[in-house]
C-alpha positions in Angstrom: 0.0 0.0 0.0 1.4 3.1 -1.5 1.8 6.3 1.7 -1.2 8.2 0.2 -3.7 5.3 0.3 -2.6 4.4 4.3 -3.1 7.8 5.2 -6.5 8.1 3.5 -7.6 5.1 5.6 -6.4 7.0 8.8 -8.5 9.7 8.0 -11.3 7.2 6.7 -11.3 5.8 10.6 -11.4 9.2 12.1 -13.9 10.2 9.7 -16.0 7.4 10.6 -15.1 8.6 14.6 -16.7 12.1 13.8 -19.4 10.7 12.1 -20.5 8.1 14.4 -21.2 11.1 17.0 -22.9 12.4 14.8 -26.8 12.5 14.6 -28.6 10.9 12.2 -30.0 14.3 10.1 -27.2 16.4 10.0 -26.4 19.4 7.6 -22.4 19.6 7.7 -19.9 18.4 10.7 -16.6 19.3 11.4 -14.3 18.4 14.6 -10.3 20.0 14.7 -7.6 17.8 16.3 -5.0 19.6 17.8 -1.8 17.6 18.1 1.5 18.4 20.2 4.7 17.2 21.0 6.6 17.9 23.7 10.8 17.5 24.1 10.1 14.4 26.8 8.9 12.7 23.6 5.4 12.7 25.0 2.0 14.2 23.0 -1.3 15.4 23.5 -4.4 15.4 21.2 -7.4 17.3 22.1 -9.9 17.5 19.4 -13.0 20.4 19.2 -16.2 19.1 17.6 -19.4 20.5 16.0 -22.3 19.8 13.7 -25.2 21.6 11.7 -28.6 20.1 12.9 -32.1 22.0 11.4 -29.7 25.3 11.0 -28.6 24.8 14.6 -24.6 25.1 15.7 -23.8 21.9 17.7 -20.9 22.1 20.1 -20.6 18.3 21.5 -18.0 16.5 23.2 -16.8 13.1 21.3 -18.5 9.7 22.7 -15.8 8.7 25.1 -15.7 5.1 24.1 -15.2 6.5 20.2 -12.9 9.5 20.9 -10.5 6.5 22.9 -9.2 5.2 19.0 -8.2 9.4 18.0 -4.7 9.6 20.0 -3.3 6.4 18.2 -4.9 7.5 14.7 -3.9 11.0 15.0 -0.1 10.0 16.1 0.3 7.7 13.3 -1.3 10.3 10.5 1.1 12.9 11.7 4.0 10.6 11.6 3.4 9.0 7.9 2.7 12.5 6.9 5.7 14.1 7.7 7.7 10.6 6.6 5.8 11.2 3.2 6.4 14.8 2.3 8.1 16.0 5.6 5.5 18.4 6.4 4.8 19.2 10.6 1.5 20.0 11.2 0.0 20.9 14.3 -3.9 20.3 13.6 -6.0 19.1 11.6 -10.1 19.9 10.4 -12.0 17.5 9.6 -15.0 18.7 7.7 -18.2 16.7 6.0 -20.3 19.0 3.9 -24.0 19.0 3.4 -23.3 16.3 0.5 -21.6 14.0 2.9 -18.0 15.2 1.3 -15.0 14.5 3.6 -12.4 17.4 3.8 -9.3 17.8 5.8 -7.4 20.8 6.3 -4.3 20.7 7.9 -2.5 23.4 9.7 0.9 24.0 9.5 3.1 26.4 12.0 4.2 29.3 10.6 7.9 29.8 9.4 9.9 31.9 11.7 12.3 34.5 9.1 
């Protein structure tokens, strides 16, 4: 499996994550993981979600029993990312549009001149 396709399937799990807490009749979705490292070589992932329901803004907490599988998935994105194309992001959206569309925008610290 080529780097692109295993990191579309990471985002395919934590797609499925998002939309799983999800109601059934939503109009868009989106949840932001925030990942960072620190110089002990430990990491944090805290993650912001929100949904669209009958033109109402949702702010929700993940299901703790599905948010347990985002640490792992996030780590691993991050790290066949940046082995892939060396980039260092520090979060992520994840957005699904009123089509059902899956997006991802990643955000990248700014260079220092």
């Amino acid at each position: 499996m080529n780097a692109i396709e295993e990191q579309r399937l990471i985002l395919d799990q934590l797609y499925r994550i998002v939309r799983g807490n999800c109601p059934q009749n939503i109009e868009t979705a989106k949840c932001r993981f925030d990942y960072e490292r620190f110089e002990d070589g430990s990491s944090s992932v805290s993650q912001q979600f929100e949904y669209v329901e009958a033109g109402n803004l949702v702010s929700a907490a993940l299901d703790r029993n599905l948010r347990a599988a985002i640490m792992p998935l996030v780590k691993e994105l991050h790290a066949k990312m940046k082995a892939h194309t060396g980039g260092d992001w520090h979060a992520f959206t994840l957005s699904i549009d009123s089509d059902g569309r899956v997006s991802a925008k990643f955000e990248y610290p700014e260079e220092k001149a």
